[in-house]
MIPA-334887 format. One record per residue (C-alpha): residue number from 1; x, y, z; residue in one letter. Coordinates in Angstrom, 3 decimals, decimal comma. Layout:
<atoms>
ATOM  seq         x         y         z  type
ATOM  NUM         X         Y         Z     A
...
</atoms>
This chain:
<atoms>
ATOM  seq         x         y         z  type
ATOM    1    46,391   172,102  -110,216     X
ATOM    2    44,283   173,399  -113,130     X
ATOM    3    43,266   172,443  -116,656     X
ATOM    4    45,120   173,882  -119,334     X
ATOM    5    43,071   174,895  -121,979     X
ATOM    6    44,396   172,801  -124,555     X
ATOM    7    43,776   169,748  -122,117     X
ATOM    8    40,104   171,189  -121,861     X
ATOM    9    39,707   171,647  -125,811     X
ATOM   10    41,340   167,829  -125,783     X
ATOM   11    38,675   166,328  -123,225     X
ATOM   12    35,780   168,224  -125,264     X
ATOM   13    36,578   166,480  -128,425     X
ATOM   14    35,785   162,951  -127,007     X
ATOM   15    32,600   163,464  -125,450     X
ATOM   16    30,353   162,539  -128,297     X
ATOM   17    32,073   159,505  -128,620     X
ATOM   18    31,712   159,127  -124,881     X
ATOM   19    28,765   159,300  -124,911     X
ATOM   20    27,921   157,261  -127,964     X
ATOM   21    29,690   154,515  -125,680     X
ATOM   22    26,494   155,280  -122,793     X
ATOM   23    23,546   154,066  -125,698     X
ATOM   24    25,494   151,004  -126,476     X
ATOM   25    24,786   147,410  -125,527     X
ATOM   26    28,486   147,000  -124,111     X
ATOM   27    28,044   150,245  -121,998     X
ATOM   28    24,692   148,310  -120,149     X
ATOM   29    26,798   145,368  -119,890     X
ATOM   30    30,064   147,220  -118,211     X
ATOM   31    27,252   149,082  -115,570     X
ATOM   32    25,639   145,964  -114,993     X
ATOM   33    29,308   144,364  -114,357     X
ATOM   34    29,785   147,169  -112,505     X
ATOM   35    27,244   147,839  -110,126     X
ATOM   36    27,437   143,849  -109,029     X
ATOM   37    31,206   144,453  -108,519     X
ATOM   38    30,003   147,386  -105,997     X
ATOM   39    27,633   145,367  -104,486     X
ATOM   40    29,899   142,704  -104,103     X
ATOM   41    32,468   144,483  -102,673     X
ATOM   42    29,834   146,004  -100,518     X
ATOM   43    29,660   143,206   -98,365     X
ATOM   44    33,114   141,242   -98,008     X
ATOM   45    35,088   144,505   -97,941     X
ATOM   46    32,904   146,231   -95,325     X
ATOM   47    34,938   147,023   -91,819     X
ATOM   48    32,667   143,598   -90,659     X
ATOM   49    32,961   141,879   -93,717     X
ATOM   50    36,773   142,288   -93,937     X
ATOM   51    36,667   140,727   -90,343     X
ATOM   52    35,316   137,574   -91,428     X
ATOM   53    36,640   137,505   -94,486     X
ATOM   54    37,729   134,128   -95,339     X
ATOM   55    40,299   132,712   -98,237     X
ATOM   56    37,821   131,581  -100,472     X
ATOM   57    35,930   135,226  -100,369     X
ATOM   58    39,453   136,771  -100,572     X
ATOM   59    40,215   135,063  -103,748     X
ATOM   60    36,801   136,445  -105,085     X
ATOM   61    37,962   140,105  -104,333     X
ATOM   62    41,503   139,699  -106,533     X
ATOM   63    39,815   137,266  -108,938     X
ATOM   64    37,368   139,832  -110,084     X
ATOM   65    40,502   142,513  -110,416     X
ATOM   66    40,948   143,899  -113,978     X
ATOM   67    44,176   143,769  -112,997     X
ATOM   68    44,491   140,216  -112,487     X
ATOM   69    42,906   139,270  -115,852     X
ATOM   70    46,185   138,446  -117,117     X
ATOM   71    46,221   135,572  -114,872     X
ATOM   72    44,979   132,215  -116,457     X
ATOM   73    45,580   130,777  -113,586     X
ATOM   74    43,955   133,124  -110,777     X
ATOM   75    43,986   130,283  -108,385     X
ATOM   76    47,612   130,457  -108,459     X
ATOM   77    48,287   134,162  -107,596     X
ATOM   78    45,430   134,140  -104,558     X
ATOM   79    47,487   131,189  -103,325     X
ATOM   80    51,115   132,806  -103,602     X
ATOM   81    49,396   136,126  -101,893     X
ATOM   82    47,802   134,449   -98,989     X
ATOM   83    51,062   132,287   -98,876     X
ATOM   84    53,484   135,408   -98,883     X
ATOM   85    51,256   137,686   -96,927     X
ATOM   86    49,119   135,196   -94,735     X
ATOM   87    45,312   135,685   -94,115     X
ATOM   88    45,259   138,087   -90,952     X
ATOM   89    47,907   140,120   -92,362     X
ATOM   90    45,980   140,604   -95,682     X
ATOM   91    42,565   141,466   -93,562     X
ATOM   92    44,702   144,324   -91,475     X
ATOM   93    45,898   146,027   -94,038     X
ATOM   94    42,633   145,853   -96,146     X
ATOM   95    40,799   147,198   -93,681     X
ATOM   96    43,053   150,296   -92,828     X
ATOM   97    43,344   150,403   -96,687     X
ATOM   98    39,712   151,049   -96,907     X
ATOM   99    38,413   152,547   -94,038     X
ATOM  100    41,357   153,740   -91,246     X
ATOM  101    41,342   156,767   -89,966     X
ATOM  102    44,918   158,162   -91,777     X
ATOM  103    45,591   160,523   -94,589     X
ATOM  104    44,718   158,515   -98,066     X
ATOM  105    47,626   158,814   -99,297     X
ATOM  106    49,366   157,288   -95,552     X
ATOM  107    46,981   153,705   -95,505     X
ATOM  108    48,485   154,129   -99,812     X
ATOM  109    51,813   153,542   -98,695     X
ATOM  110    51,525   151,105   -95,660     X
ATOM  111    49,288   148,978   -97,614     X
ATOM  112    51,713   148,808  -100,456     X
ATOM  113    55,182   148,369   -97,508     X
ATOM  114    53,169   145,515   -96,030     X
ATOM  115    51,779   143,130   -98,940     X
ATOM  116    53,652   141,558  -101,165     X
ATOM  117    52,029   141,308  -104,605     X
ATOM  118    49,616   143,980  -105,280     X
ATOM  119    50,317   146,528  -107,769     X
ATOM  120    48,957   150,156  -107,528     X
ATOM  121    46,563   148,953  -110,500     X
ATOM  122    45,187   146,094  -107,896     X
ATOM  123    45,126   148,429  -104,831     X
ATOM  124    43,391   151,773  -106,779     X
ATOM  125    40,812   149,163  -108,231     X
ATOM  126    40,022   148,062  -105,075     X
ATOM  127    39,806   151,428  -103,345     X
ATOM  128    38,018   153,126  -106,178     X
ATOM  129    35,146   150,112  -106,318     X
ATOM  130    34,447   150,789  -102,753     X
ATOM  131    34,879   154,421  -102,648     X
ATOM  132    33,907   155,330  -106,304     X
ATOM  133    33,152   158,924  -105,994     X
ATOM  134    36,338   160,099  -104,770     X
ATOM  135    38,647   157,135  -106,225     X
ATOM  136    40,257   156,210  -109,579     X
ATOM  137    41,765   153,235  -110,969     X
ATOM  138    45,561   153,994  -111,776     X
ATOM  139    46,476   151,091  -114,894     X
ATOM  140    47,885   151,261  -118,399     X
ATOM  141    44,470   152,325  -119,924     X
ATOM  142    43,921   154,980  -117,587     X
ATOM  143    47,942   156,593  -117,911     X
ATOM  144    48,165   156,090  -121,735     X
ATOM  145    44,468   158,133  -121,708     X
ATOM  146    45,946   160,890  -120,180     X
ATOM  147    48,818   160,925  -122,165     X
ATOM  148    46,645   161,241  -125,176     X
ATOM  149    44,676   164,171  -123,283     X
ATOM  150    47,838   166,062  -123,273     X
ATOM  151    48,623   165,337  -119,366     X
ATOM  152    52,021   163,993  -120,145     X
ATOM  153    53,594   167,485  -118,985     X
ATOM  154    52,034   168,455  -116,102     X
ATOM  155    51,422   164,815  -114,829     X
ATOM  156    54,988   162,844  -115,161     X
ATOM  157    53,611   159,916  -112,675     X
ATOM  158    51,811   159,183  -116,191     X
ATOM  159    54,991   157,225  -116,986     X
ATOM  160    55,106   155,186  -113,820     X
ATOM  161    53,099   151,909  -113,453     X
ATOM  162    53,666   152,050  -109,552     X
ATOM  163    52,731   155,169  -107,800     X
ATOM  164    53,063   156,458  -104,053     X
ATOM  165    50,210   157,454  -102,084     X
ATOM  166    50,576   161,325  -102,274     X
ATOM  167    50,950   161,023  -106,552     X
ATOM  168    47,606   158,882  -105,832     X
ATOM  169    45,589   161,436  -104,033     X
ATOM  170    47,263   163,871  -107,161     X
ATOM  171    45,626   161,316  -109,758     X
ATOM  172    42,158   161,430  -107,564     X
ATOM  173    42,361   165,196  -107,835     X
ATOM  174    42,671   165,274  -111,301     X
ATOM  175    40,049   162,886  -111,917     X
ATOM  176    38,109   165,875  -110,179     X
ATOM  177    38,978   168,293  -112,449     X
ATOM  178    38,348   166,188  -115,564     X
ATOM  179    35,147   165,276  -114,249     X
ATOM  180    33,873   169,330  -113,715     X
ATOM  181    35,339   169,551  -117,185     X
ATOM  182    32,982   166,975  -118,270     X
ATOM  183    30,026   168,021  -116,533     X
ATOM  184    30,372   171,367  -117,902     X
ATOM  185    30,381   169,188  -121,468     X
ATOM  186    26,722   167,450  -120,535     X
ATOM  187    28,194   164,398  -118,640     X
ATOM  188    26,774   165,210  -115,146     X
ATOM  189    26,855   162,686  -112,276     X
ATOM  190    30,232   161,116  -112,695     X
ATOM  191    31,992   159,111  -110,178     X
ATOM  192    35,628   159,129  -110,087     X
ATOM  193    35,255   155,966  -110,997     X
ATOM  194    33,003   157,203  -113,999     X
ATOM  195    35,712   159,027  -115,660     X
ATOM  196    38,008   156,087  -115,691     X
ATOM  197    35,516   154,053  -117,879     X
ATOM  198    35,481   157,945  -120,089     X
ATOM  199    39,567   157,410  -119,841     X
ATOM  200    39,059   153,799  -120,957     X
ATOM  201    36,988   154,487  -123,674     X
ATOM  202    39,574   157,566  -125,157     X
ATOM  203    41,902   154,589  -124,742     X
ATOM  204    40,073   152,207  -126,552     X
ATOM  205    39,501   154,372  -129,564     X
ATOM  206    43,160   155,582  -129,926     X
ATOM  207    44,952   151,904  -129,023     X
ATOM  208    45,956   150,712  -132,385     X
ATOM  209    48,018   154,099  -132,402     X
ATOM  210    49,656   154,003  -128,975     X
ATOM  211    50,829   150,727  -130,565     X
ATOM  212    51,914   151,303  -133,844     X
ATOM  213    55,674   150,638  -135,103     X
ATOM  214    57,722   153,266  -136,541     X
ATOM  215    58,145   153,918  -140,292     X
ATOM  216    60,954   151,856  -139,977     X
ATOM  217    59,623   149,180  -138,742     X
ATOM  218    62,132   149,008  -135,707     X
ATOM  219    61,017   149,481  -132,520     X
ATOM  220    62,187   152,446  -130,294     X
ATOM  221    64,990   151,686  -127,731     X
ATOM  222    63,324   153,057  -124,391     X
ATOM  223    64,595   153,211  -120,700     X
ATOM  224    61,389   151,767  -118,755     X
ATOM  225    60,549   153,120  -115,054     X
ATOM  226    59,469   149,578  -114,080     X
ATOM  227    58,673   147,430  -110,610     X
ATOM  228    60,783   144,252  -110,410     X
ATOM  229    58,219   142,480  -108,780     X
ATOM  230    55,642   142,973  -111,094     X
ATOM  231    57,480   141,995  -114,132     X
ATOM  232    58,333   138,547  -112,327     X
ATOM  233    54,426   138,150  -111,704     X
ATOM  234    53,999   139,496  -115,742     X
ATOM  235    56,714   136,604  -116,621     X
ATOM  236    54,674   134,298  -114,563     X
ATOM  237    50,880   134,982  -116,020     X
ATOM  238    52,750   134,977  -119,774     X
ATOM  239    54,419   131,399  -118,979     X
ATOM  240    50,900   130,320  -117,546     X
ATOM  241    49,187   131,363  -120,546     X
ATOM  242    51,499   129,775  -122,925     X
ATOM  243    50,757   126,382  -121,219     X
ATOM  244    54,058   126,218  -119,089     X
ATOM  245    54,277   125,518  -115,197     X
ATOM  246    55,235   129,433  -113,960     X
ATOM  247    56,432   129,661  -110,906     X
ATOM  248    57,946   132,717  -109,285     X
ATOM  249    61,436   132,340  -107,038     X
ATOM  250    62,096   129,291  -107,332     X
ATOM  251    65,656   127,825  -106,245     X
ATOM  252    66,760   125,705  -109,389     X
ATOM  253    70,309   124,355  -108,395     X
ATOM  254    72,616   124,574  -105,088     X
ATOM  255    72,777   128,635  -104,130     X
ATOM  256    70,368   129,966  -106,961     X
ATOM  257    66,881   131,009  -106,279     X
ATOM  258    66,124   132,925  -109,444     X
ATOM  259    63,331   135,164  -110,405     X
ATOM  260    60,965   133,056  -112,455     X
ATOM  261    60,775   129,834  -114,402     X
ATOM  262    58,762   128,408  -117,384     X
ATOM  263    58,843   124,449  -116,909     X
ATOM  264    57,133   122,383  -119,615     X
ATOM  265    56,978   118,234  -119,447     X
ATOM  266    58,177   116,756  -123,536     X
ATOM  267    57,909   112,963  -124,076     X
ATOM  268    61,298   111,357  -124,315     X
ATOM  269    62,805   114,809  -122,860     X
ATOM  270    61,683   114,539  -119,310     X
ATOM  271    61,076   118,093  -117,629     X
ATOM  272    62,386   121,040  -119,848     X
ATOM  273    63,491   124,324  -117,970     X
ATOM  274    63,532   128,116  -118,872     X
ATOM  275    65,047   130,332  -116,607     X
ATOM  276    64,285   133,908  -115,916     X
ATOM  277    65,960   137,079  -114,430     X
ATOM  278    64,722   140,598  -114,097     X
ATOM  279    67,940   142,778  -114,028     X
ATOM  280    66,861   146,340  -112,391     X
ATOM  281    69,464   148,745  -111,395     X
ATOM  282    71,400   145,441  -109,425     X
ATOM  283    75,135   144,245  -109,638     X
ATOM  284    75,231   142,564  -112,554     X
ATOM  285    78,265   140,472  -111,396     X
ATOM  286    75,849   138,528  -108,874     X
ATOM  287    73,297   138,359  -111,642     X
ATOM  288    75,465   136,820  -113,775     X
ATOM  289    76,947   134,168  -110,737     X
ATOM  290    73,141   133,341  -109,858     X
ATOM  291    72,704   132,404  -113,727     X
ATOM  292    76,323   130,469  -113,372     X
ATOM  293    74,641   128,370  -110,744     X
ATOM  294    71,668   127,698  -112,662     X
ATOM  295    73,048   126,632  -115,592     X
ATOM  296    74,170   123,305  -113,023     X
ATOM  297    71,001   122,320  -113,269     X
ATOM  298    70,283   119,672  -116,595     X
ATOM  299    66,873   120,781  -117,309     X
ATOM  300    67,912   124,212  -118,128     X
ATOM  301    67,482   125,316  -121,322     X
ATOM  302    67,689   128,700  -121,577     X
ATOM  303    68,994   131,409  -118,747     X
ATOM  304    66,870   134,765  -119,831     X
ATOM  305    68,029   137,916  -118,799     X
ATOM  306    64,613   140,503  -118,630     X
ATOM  307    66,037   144,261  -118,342     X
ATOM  308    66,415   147,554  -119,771     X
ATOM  309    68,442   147,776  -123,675     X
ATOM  310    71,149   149,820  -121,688     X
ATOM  311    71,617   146,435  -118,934     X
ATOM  312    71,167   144,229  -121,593     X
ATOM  313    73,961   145,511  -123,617     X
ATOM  314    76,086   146,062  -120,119     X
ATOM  315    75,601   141,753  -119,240     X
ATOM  316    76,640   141,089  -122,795     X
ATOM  317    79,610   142,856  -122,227     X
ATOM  318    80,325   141,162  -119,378     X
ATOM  319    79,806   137,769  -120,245     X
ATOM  320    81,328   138,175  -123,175     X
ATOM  321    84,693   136,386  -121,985     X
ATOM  322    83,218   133,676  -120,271     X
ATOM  323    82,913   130,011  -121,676     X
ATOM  324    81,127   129,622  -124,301     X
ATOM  325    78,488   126,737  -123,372     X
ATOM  326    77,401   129,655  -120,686     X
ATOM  327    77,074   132,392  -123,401     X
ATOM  328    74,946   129,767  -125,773     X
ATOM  329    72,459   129,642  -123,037     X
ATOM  330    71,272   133,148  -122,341     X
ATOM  331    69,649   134,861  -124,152     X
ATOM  332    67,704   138,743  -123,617     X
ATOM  333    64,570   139,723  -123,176     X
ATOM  334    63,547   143,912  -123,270     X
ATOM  335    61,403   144,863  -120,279     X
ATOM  336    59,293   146,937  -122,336     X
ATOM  337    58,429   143,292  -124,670     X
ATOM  338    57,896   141,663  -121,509     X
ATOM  339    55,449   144,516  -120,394     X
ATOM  340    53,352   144,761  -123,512     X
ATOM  341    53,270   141,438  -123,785     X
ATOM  342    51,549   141,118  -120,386     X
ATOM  343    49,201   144,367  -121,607     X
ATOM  344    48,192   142,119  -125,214     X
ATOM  345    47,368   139,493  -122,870     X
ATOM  346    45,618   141,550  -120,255     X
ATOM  347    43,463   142,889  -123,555     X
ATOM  348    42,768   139,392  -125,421     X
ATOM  349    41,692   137,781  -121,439     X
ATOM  350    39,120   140,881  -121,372     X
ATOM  351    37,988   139,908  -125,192     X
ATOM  352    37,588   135,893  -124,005     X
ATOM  353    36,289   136,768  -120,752     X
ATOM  354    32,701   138,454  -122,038     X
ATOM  355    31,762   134,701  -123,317     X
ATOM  356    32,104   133,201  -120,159     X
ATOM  357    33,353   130,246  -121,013     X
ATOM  358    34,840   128,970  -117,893     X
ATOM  359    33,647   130,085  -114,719     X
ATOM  360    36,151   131,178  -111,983     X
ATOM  361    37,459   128,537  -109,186     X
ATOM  362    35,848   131,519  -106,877     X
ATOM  363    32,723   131,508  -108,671     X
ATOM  364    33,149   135,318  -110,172     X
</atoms>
C-alpha cells in the first residue's frame, strides 16, 4: 500500500490547521483527557488487571468509550453487555483482545464472534488506548476523514461501519503511512492514535459539508452497508435520549419478540408503545407476521419498519393488500436517518459532556 500523491498533496494542506489545533486550549484539554484515559486503562485492562476486573470497573472501561457517548443512559448498555455476555466471558475475550499471543487481526475477529454488543468503533478504541502506537480508532469521524483525504478509492472499508480484523490491521497500516507523511510535514512523534485526533480534526473542519443537503433540498436515496445490531442499540440510545423507556428485544405480544421499543407513560393513556424493526436483507414475509403479532398488543401505537429505501418500498408493496387498521399503523424509517441521527447525537453528547454536568454512575 502506498500514498498516492494526490492523497499526499491532500494530507499537506491540513497541517497548519493541525497544528493550529496543538496551541489551543481544547487541544491541552483532549491530551489531558487523554493521557488519564491511558493511564486508566493502564491499570484495569492490564493482563492482571483484566483478571480482577470487576463490573463496576468494567462499566468504567465502556462508559468512558467515545463510542458509547450516545448513550444517556450508560448504565443501561454495561448492564445489557454483562447480561448478554456475562462477566468471565467479557474478561476472556478482553484479555486475548489485548494481549494473546494470535495474529491482530485473529483476537479482531474472535473478540467480535464472541461478544455481543461491541462495535468495531468500541473494540478499535479500546485496543488503540492501550496500544496507541500501533492502533487506530475505526468510527464515523475517522472514515468520513479519509474520505475527504481522497482514500475513498483505494480504501472501500471506508464505507463500512463494521470491519473484520484483516481490513483492521489494513486501517493500522495506513495510519502508518499517513503518519510518515506527516512527519515528513513537521508533525514528528505521532501515535497511531495521534493521527486519529489529526483525522478528527480534518473532520471537524469539513462536517457542515459532509452534511449538507442537495440543491434540491431532497435528500439522496442511498443503499447503506449497515450492522443490524448496531442500529437496534442506535434506536435504543435515540429513544433514551428522547425521554422514552428503550429497550432492545423485547417480546411485546404472544410469538413476537421484536427488535426495539420506545415506551413512554401519558396521564389518562396508561403506557404508550412504539414498536421497532430493523429489516436487513431478511424475509420480509416473517417481518411483516412478527409486526402482525405485535399489533395484538393495545399499547401499540406505531409498528416502525427501520431499513434500506429499496426494503422499504418492497414491505409497502407487500402490505399493501392487507387490512387497513394494520397498514395505518406502520410507518418507515430510512436506515441512513436512523444512523445520522445516532451520529447528531453522538456529536451534541460530546458538546454537553465538556461541562460536566452530571457525573457518570461509574464515576468517569
Amino acid at each position: 500500500m502506498k500514498l498516492t500523491p494526490e492523497q499526499k498533496e491532500r494530507l499537506v494542506q491540513f497541517v497548519p490547521a493541525y497544528q493550529q489545533y496543538e496551541e489551543s486550549i481544547e487541544y491541552q484539554r483532549d491530551m489531558a483527557e487523554q493521557q488519564a484515559r491511558k493511564e486508566r486503562y493502564a491499570v484495569l485492562l492490564s493482563a492482571s488487571g483484566i483478571d480482577q476486573m470487576t463490573e463496576t470497573e468494567f462499566g468504567q472501561i465502556i462508559s468512558s468509550l467515545w463510542a458509547s457517548r450516545m448513550w444517556s443512559n450508560k448504565a443501561y448498555f454495561v448492564e445489557q453487555l454483562l447480561e448478554d455476555n456475562g462477566l468471565p466471558r467479557l474478561r476472556a475475550a478482553l484479555k486475548d483482545l489485548l494481549w494473546g499471543e494470535g495474529r491482530l487481526a485473529d483476537r479482531y475477529d474472535a473478540f467480535r464472534k464472541t461478544i455481543k454488543g461491541l462495535g468495531s468503533a468500541s473494540i478499535t478504541e479500546i485496543l488503540a488506548f492501550v496500544h496507541p502506537m500501533d492502533c487506530g480508532v475505526w468510527n464515523d469521524r475517522a472514515r468520513k476523514a479519509l474520505e475527504l483525504l481522497g482514500f475513498g478509492e483505494t480504501f472501500p472499508a471506508i464505507r463500512k461501519t463494521q470491519i473484520t480484523g484483516q481490513r483492521y490491521e489494513a486501517f493500522n497500516a495506513l495510519l502508518g503511512l499517513i503518519r510518515d507523511q506527516l512527519a515528513h510535514s513537521g508533525l514528528r512523534g505521532l501515535e497511531a492514535l495521534d493521527v486519529n485526533y489529526f483525522l478528527f480534526e480534518v473532520w471537524r473542519l469539513h462536517r457542515d459539508s459532509l452534511d449538507a443537503m442537495p440543491e434540491d433540498g431532497r435528500p439522496p436515496i442511498a443503499i447503506y452497508e449497515f450492522d443490524h445490531n448496531e442500529v437496534v442499540d442506535q434506536l435504543v440510545a435515540i429513544g433514551q435520549w428522547l425521554g422514552f423507556e428503550a429497550e432492545k428485544e423485547k417480546r411485546v405480544a404472544r410469538g413476537a419478540q421484536v427488535d426495539a421499543i420506545w415506551q413512554a407513560r401519558i396521564a389518562n393513556l396508561g403506557v404508550i408503545t412504539y414498536v421497532f424493526e430493523v429489516q436487513r436483507h431478511g424475509s420480509i414475509d416473517s417481518l411483516i407476521l412478527n409486526l402482525q403479532r405485535a399489533q395484538n398488543n393495545p399499547t401499540v401505537q406505531r409498528l416502525i419498519v427501520v431499513a434500506n429505501y429499496v426494503d422499504i418500498e418492497a414491505v409497502k408493496r407487500e402490505i399493501a393488500a392487507l387490512p387497513e387498521n394494520f397498514r395505518n399503523l406502520v410507518t418507515f424509517m430510512e436506515v441512513g436517518d436512523a444512523i445520522r441521527a445516532a451520529r447528531l447525537i453522538d456529536e451534541l453528547s460530546g458538546i454537553i459532556g465538556k461541562l460536566d454536568l452530571v457525573r457518570s454512575e461509574f464515576g468517569v
